[in-house]
C-alpha positions in Angstrom: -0.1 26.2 21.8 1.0 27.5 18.6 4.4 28.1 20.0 4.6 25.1 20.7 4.1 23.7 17.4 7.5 24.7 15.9 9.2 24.0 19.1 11.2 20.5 20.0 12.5 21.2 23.9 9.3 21.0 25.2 8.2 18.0 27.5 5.8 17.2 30.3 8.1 19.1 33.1 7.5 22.2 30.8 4.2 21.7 29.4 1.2 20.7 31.7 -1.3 18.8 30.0 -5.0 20.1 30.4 -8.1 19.7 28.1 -7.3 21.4 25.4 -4.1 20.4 24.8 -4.8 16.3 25.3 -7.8 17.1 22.8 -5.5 18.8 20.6 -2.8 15.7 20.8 -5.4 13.2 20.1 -6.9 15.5 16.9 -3.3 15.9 15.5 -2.5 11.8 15.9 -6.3 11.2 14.3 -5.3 13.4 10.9 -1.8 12.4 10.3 -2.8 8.9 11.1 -5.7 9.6 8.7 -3.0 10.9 5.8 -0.8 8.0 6.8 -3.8 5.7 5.8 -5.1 6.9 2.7 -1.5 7.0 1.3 -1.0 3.7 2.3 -4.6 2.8 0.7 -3.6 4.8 -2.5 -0.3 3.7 -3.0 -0.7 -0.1 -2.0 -0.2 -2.9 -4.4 -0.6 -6.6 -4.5 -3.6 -8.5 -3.4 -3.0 -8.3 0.5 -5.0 -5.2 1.0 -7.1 -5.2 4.2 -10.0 -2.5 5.2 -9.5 -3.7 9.1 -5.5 -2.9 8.4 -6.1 0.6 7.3 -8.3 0.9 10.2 -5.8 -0.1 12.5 -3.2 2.5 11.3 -5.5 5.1 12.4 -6.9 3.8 15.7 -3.0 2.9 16.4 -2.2 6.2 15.9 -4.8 8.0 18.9 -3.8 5.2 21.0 -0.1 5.4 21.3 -0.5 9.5 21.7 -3.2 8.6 24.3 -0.6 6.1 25.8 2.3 8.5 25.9 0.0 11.4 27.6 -0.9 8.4 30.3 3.1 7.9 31.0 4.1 11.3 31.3 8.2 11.1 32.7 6.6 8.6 34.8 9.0 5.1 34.4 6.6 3.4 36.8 3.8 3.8 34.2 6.2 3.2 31.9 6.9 -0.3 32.8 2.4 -0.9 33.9 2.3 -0.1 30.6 4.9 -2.4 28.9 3.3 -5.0 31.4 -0.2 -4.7 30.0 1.0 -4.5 26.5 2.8 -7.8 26.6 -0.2 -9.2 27.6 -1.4 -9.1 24.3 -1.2 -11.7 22.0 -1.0 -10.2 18.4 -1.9 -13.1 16.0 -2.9 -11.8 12.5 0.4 -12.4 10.0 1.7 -9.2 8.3 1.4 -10.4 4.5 3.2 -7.2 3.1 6.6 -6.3 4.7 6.1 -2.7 3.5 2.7 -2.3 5.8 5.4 -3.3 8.9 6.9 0.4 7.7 3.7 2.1 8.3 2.8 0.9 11.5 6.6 2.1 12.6 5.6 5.4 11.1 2.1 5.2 12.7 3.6 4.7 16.2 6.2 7.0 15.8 4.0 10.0 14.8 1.6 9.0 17.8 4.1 8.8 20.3 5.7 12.5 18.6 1.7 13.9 18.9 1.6 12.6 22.6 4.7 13.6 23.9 3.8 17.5 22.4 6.6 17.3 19.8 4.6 18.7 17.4 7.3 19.6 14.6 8.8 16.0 14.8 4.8 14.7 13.9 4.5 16.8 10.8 8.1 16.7 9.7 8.5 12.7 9.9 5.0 12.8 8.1 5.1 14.7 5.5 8.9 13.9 5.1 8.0 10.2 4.7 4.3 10.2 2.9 6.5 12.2 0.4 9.4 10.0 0.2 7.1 6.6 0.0 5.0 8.5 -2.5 8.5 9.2 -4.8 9.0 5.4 -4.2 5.6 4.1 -5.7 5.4 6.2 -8.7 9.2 5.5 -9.3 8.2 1.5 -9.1 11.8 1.3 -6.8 13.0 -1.7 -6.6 11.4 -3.7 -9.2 13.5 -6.1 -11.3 10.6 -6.8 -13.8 10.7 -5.6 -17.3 6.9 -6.2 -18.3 4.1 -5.0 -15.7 1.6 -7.5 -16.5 0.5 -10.9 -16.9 -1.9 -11.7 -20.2 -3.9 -15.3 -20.7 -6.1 -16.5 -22.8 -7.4 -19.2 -25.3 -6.9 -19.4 -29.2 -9.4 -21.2 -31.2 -7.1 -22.2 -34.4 -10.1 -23.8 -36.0 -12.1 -19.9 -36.6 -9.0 -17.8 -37.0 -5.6 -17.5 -37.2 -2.8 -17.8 -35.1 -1.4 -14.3 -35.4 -5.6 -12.7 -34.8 -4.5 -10.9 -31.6 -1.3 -9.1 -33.6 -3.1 -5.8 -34.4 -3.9 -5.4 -31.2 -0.9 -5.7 -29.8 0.5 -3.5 -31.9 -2.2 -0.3 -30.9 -1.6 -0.9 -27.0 0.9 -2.6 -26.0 4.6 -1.2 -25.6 6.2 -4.2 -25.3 5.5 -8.3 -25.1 6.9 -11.6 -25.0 5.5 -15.0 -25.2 5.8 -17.2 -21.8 4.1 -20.8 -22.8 1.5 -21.6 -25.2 -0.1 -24.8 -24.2 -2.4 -26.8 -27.2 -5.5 -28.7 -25.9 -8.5 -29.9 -27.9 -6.4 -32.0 -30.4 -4.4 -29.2 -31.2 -7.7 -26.9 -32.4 -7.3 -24.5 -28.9 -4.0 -22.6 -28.1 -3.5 -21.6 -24.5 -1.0 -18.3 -24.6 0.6 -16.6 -21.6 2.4 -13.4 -22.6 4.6 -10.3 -20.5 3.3 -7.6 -21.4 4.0 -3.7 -20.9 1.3 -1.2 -21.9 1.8 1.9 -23.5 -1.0 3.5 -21.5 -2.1 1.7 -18.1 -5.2 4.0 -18.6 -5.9 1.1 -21.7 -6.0 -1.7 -19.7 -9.9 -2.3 -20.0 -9.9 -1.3 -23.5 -7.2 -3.8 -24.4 -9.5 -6.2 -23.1 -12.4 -5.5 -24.2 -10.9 -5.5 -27.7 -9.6 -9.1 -27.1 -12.7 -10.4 -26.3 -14.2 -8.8 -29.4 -12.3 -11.0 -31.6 -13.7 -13.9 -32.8 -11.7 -17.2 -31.4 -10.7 -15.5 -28.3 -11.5 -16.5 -25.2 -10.6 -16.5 -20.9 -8.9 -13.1 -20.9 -7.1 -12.9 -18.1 -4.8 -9.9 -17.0 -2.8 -10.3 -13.6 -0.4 -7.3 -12.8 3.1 -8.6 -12.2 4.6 -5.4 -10.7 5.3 -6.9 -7.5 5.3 -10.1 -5.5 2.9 -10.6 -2.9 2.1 -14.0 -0.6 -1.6 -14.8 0.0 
């Protein structure tokens, strides 16, 4: 079995399937699904993140390798299974076009585990966990200069205008005014700002030294890093 690991020639006319190796197939589609899954679960952003979704990756995963053992080089099993397949209705919408990726990846590392391609499972793994990793600390492909989103209300009356400033200054790298909305004859200011921390590690803090100040009030913080429908 260890032979065939770092080999890419083998198939079902080679290799006969017994116990050990459809256990072994099923345990190697469980753990890379199971990698595939908590990078997604790490890496994920946005507010479309699903429990039952990460779920699904794995269980997807032992299936299709279970599926592929089932057809063999057999096309008539082939098409029973395509048949039964098709049977299914799949009705839950896909809210983020990036988990689409992983359930490609999923399948194709099941279908690589079931088929005994061993080396094709672990390369296209590790080869793409690494490369999506890259991608997410990287922030690829964002067109936003500020990563968050900062609200809250202004009492003029108890302080002034400019109360927030020092503040500002200690954690935040960057920011910009969006709208400031007056309500309460003029007395309450409603501020939006883009802001960019100097340390995401300060988020709370910055916060929490908001809400300190007198005249401050409905903090809200809403990341901005990427856009996500819900």
């Amino acid at each position: 079995m260890l032979e065939q690991l770092f080999s890419t020639t083998q198939g079902y006319a080679v290799v006969a399937l017994n116990p050990a190796i459809i256990l072994f197939n099923l345990l190697l589609a469980f753990v890379l699904s199971l990698i595939i899954a908590l990078v997604y679960k790490a890496t994920h952003r946005g507010l479309s993140y699903s429990q039952t979704f990460v779920t699904t990756l794995i269980i997807s995963g032992i299936v299709i390798a279970a599926v592929m053992m089932v057809i063999g080089n057999d096309i008539a099993r082939a098409f029973g299974a395509f048949g039964a397949f098709s049977l299914i209705r799949f009705r839950t919408a896909i809210k983020d076009a990036k988990d689409m990726g992983y359930i490609f990846l999923v399948l194709a590392v099941g279908m690589a585990a079931g088929t005994n391609n061993y080396l094709i499972a672990l390369a296209t793994t590790a080869v793409v966990l690494i490369i999506l990793f890259a991608l997410y600390k990287l922030n690829f492909g964002s067109i936003r200069k500020f990563d968050y989103l900062l609200n809250f209300s202004l009492d003029t009356s108890r302080q002034a205008e400019n109360i927030y400033k020092p503040v500002f200054d200690q954690y935040l790298k960057s920011s910009s005014l969006l709208n400031i909305k007056a309500i309460e004859s003029g007395q309450v200011l409603q501020l939006s700002f883009s802001i960019k921390f100097i340390s995401e590690s300060d988020a709370q803090s910055f916060i929490t030294e908001l809400e300190r100040l007198n005249g401050i009030a409905n903090v809200n913080l809403i990341t901005a890093k990427n856009d996500v429908e819900y």
